[in-house]
C-alpha positions in Angstrom: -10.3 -57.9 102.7 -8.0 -55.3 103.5 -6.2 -53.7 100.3 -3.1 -52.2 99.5 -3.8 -49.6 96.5 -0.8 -48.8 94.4 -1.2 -46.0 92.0 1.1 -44.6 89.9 2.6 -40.9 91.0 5.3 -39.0 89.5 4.9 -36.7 86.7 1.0 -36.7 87.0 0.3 -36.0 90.9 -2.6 -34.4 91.2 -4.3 -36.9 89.0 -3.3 -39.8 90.6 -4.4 -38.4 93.5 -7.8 -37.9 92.5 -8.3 -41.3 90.8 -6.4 -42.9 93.8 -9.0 -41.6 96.2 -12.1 -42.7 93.8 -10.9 -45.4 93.4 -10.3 -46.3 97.3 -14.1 -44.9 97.9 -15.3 -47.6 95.3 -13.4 -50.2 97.0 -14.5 -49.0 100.4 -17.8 -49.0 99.8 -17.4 -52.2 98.2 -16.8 -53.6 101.9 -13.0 -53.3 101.7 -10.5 -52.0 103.8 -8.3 -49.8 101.8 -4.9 -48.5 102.4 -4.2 -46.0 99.6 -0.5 -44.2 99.8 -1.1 -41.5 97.4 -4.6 -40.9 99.2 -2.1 -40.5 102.6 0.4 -38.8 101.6 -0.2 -36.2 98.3 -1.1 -33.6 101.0 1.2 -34.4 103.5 3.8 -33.9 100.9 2.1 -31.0 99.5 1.3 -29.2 103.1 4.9 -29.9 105.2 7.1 -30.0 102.1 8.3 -33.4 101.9 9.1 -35.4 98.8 6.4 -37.1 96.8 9.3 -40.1 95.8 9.2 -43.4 96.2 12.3 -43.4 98.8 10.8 -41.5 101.1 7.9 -42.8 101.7 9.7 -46.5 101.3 9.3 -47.1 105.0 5.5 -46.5 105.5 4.7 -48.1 102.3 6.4 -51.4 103.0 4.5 -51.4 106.3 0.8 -51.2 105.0 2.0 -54.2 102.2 3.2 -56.3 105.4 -0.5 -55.5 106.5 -2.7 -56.2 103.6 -4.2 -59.2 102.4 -3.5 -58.1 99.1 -1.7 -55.6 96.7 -4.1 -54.2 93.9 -2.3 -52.4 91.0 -4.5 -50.0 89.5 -3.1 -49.3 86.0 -3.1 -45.9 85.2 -1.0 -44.6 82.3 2.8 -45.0 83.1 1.9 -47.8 85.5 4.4 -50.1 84.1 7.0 -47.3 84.2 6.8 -46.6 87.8 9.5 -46.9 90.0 7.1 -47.1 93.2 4.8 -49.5 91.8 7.8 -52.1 90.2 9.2 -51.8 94.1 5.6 -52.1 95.5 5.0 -55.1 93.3 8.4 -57.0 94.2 7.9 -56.2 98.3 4.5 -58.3 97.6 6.2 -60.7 96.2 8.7 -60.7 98.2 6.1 -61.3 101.0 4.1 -63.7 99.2 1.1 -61.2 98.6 -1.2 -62.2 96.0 -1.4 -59.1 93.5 -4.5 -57.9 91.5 -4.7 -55.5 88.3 -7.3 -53.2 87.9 -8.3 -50.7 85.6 
């Protein structure tokens, strides 16, 4: 199955980042096929000095939730406060995606 992972980001990067890509290894090695955006981008926003916000990375994001089976929203604290994960949510359902909460 190929998996869109949404994690939370702002105000506690570096965490998310390091959950986000555990979290993807688990799923990989699960037999999945995981496309995690904070596990893409936290260094290419860290390294070339581009914003870590939802509207930039708007674009790419949509793409990978076009291309996934389905969305999985892993619910880290502030989860239900994120701007990128309400938006990531309504593009799946927008697009008919089923989505899955995990902790």
């Amino acid at each position: 199955m190929k998996i869109y992972l949404a994690v939370p980001y702002t105000g506690m990067e570096n965490i998310s980042f390091i959950k986000a890509n555990r979290k993807a290894a688990d799923l990989i090695l699960d037999g999945h096929i995981v496309f995690s955006p904070i596990s893409h981008s936290h260094h290419i926003a860290l390294q070339c000095d581009i914003a870590g916000n939802w509207e930039t990375w708007i674009n790419l994001d949509r793409s990978f939730i076009e291309w996934c089976d389905e969305v999985w929203v892993y619910r880290l604290n502030g989860w239900k406060k994120s701007k990128g994960i309400k938006a990531e949510i309504d593009i799946a359902n927008e697009l008919g995606k089923p989505i899955c909460y995990i902790d």
